[in-house]
C-alpha positions as CSV (number, residue, x, y, z in Angstrom):
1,X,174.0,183.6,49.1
2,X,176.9,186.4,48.5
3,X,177.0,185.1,44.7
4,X,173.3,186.3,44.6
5,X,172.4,189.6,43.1
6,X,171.4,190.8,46.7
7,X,174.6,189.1,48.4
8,X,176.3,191.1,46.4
9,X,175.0,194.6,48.0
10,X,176.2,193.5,51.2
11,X,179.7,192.7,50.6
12,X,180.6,196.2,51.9
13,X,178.7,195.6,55.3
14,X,180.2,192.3,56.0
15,X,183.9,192.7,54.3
16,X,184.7,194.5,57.7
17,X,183.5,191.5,60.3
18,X,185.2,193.2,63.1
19,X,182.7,196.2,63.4
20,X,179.6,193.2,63.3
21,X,177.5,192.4,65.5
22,X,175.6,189.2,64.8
23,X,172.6,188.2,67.5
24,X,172.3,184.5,68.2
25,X,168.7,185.1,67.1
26,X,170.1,186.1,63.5
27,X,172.7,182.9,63.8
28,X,169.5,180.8,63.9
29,X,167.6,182.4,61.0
30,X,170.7,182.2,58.9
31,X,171.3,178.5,59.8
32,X,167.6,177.5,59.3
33,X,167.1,179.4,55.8
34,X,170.6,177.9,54.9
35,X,169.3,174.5,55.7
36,X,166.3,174.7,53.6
37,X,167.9,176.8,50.6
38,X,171.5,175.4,50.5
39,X,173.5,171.8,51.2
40,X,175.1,171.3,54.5
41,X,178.2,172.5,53.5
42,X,177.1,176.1,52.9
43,X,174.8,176.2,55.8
44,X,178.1,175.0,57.9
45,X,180.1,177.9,55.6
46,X,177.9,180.7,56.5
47,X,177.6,179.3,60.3
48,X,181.3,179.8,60.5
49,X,181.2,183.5,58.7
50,X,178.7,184.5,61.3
51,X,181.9,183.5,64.0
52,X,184.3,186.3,62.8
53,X,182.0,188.8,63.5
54,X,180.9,189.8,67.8
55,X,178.1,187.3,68.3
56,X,175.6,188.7,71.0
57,X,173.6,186.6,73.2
58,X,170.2,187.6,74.2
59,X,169.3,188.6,77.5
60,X,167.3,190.0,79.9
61,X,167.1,193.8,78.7
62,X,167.4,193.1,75.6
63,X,164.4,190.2,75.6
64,X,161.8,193.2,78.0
65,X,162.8,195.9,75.5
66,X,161.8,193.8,72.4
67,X,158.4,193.0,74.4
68,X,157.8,197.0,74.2
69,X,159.4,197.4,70.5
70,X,156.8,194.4,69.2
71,X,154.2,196.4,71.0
72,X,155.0,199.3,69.7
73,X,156.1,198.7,65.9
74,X,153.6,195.7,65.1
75,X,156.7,193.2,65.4
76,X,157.1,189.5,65.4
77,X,158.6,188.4,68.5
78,X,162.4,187.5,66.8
79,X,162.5,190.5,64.5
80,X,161.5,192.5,68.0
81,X,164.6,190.7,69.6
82,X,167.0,191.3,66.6
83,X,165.7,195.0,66.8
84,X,166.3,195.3,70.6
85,X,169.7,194.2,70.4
86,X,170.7,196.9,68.0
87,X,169.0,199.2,69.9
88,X,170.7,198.4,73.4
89,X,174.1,198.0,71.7
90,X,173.9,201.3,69.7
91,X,174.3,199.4,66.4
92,X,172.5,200.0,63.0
93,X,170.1,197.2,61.9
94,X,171.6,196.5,58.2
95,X,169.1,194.3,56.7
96,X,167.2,193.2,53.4
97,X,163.8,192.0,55.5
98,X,161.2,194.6,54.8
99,X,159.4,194.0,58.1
100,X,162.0,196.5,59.3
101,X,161.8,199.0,56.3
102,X,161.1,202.6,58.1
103,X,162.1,202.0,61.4
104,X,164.5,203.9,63.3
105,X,168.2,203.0,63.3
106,X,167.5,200.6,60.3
107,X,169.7,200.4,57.0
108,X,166.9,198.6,54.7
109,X,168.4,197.5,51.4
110,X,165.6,195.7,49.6
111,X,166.7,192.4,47.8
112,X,167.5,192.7,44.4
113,X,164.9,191.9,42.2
114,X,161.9,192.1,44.6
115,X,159.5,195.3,44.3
């Protein structure tokens, strides 16, 4: 994943864990697409990356405001929760998943490779 051509564009977001914020909802995405793309040993690697950065648990404000940010942007119901929790906690959403390409308070770099 970081050896990849698009990892590589993010080794300046996540060299400085400390300032990250990671949603449980993200944890889970990671995990599953590292299940189904990697061995067990990097899925288990990347689990315990996700750790050194602040790991937020969804709740209640954070789960009604994604219900109005779905509504409102056209999202699926995770990429709404992953979007409320920045939101809420004042964060920038740094991502390569172009469902959130144009929104507010998004850093979108596209994967390399991918038009």
């Amino acid at each position: 994943m970081l050896g990849s051509a698009t990892g590589k564009k993010y080794l300046a977001v996540l060299a400085d864990a400390q300032h990250l914020m990671v949603p449980t909802l993200v944890q889970y995405e990671l995990r599953r697409w590292a299940l189904r793309e990697l061995d067990e040993s990097q899925a288990d690697q990347i689990q315990v990356a996700s750790h050194a950065a602040q790991v937020v648990v969804l709740d209640e404000v954070v789960a009604l405001y994604a219900a109005e940010l779905a509504s409102r942007y056209r999202l699926h119901a995770l990429d709404a929760m992953i979007y409320a929790t920045a939101l809420v906690h004042k964060a920038e959403l740094v991502t390569c998943d172009a469902h959130f390409e144009g929104l507010p308070n998004v850093a979108y770099l596209s994967k390399v490779g991918v038009s």
